[in-house]
N, C-alpha and C positions, 0 to 999 in steps of 0.2 A: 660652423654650427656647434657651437654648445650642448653641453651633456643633456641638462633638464629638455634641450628639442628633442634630441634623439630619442628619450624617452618617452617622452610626448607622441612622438611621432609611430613610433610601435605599439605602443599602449593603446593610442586610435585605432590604430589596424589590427589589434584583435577585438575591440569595442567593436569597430565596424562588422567586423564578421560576425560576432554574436547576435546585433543587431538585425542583422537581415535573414539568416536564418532561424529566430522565431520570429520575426515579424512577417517574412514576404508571402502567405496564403491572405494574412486581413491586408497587407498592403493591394493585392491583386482585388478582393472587394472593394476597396476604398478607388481604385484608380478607377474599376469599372462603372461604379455609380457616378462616378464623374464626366465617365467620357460616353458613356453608351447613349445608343437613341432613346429618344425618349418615349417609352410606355415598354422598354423590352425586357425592363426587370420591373417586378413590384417593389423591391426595396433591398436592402441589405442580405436577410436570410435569403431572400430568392435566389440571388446572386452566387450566394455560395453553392446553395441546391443544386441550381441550372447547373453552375461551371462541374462540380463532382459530378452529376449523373451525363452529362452530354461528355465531359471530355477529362473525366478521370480525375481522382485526388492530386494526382501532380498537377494538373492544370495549375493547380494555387499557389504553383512555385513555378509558373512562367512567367520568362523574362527574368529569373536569378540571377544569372548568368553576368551581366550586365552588373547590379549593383555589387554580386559577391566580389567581381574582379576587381571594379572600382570603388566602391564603399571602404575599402580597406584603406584605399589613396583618400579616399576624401575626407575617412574621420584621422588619417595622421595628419591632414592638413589642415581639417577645424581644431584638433585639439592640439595643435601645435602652432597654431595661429593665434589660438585661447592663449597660451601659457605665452605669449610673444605679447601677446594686446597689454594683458596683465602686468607685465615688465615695462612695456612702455607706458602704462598709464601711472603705474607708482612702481618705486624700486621695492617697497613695503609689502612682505607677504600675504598682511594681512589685508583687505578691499573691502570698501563699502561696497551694499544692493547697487548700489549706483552706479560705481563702479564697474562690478560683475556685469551689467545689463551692457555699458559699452564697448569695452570686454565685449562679450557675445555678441555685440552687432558687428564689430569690428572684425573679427573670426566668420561670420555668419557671409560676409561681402567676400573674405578670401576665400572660403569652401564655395563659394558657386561656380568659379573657373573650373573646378572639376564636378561640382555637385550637376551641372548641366546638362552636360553629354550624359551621365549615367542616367540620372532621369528619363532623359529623352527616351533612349534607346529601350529604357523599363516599361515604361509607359508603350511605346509603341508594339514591345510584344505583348503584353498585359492587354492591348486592343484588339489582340485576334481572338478571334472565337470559336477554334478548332474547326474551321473550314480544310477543304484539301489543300487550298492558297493560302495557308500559314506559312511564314516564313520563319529561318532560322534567323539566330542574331548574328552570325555573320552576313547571311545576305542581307539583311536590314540595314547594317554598317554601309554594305556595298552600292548599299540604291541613293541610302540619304549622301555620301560623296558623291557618287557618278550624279547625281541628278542637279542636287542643290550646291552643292562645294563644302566649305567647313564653316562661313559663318551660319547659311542660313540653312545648311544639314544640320551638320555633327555639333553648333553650337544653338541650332534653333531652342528661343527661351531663354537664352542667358540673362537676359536684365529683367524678364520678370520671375527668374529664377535668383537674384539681386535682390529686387524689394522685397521677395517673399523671406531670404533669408535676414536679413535684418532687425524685422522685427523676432524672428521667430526664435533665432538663438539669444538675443538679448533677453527675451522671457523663457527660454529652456535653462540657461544658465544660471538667470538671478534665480527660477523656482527652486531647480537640482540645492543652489547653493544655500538658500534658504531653510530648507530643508532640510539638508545635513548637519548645520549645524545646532538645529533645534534638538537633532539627535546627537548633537557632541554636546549639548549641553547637560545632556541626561546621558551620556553612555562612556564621557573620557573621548579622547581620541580615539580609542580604536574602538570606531561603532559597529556594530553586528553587520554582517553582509545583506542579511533584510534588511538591515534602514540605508546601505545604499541602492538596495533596489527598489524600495518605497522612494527615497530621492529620485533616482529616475525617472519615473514612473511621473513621479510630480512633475520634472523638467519636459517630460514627453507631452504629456496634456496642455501645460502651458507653451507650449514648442505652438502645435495645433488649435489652440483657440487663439494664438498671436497671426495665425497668418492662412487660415482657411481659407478663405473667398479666393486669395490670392494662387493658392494650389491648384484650386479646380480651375482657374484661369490658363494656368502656367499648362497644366495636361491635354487642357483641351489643345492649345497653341500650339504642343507640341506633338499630339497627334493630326493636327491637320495633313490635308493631304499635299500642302501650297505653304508655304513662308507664309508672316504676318507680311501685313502691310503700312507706312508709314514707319513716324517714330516709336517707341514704347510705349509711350503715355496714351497717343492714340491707339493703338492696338488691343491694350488692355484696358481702356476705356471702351470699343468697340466687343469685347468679349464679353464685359461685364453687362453691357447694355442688352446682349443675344443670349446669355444666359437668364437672364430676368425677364425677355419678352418670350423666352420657352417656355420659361418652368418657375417665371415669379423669383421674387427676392428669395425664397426657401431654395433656388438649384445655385445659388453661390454654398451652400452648406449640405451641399449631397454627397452622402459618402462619408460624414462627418461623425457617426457613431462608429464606425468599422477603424476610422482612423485614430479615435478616442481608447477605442478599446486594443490596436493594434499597439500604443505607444507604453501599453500599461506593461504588459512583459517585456516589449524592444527596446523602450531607454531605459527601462531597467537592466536588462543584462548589460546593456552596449556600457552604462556607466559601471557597473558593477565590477565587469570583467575592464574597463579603461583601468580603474582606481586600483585593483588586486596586482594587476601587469606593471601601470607604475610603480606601486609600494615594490612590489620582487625587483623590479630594475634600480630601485632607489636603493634600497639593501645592498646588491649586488656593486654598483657603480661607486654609492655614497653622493651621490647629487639628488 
């Protein structure tokens, strides 16, 4: 492994960690409007209200656990899979949008090997709702093995945890990258730490309007209480069809403002603090 991975690869993992620690209170909105019965929240603020006054401001940071541990492994292995895609698609530093976008799908397909299992396990504690039967995330681990085994436990969702990510870092990447250099164009190379957190922030919203429908698909599938059934295509063509005969074509996009506004501070820091960690290890190393 090569210098530029290793760095890559660290630089994700404190990106990742930045990421989840301002985002995971609106991420726990966003999962809930997604996965919950339908009529038990009014809408987003409810959500937030119910969960602090029934079961406390932490609530908003249940099921951390989960992506803090993994999120570290997953953004060294998206942004380390970026800077791999990158190399193989030209040996030239510099990349078209075009470029960039497959790039990001290509990254987007390797982070879901790990981006899957975290999910799941987020999502699953994120679905309890301070009852006495809340489970920890280690018995949660313990039941999805014991019951289901590891493809259709601890891996349940992996391929619609696949299509989602395809689209969705091919449009976080080209946006981030789009956007930064409009501010190199106006700032030199070395752009203010706001415009990569404005970049971010860009890549974070286009992350989310690339692959919505397909999230609240992926949550629900992987809160169920049973595996899917069938191949992929049928599965989440069965989700999509039960989601629209709930809650109409509007419950593919539920959850979607909490998610909109959660990615405005969380890919902002996760790229901010990526870009800061590389630059010091690039200093440091000289790669």
């Amino acid at each position: 492994m090569d210098s530029s991975t290793i760095n890559e690869l660290l630089a994700g993992s404190v990106g990742g960690a930045a990421q989840v620690i301002v985002g995971q209170p609106l991420d726990t909105v966003k999962t809930r409007a997604q996965t919950a019965p339908e009529g038990m929240f009014k809408g987003p603020m409810d959500i937030l209200g119910q969960t602090m006054r029934k079961e406390g401001f932490l609530a908003l940071y249940k099921g951390m656990a989960s992506p803090l541990i993994g999120v570290a492994g997953v953004n060294s292995l998206l942004f380390a899979a970026y800077g791999v895609s990158k190399r193989i698609i030209s040996p030239f530093p510099q990349h078209s949008l075009k470029e960039i976008a497959l790039a990001g799908a290509m990254a987007g397909a390797a982070n879901a090997i790990l981006a899957s299992p975290v999910e799941m396990f987020k999502v699953r504690m994120q679905g309890q709702y301070g009852s006495p039967g809340d489970k920890r995330l280690r018995a949660v681990v313990s039941d999805m093995w014991r019951e289901w085994g590891f493809r259709k436990g601890i891996m349940r969702g992996y391929w619609v945890t696949v299509i989602r990510e395809i689209p969705a870092y091919a449009g976080f990447y080209t946006a981030f990258e789009f956007s930064k250099r409009k501010f190199t164009q106006k700032y030199g190379k070395e752009i203010p730490v706001w415009a990569l957190l404005a970049s971010g922030s860009t890549g974070g919203i286009a992350y989310w309007l690339a692959c919505y429908p397909l999230d609240v698909v992926k949550s629900r599938i992987q809160l169920r209480a049973t595996p899917p059934q069938g191949t992929p295509v049928q599965y989440i063509a069965h989700e999509i069809r039960a989601v629209i005969a709930e809650s109409g074509a509007s419950g593919l996009f539920r959850g979607l403002t909490p998610s909109l506004l959660r990615s405005i501070p969380a890919a902002g820091a996760t790229f901010a603090a990526y870009e800061l960690t590389r630059e010091y290890l690039t200093d440091i190393t000289g790669v």
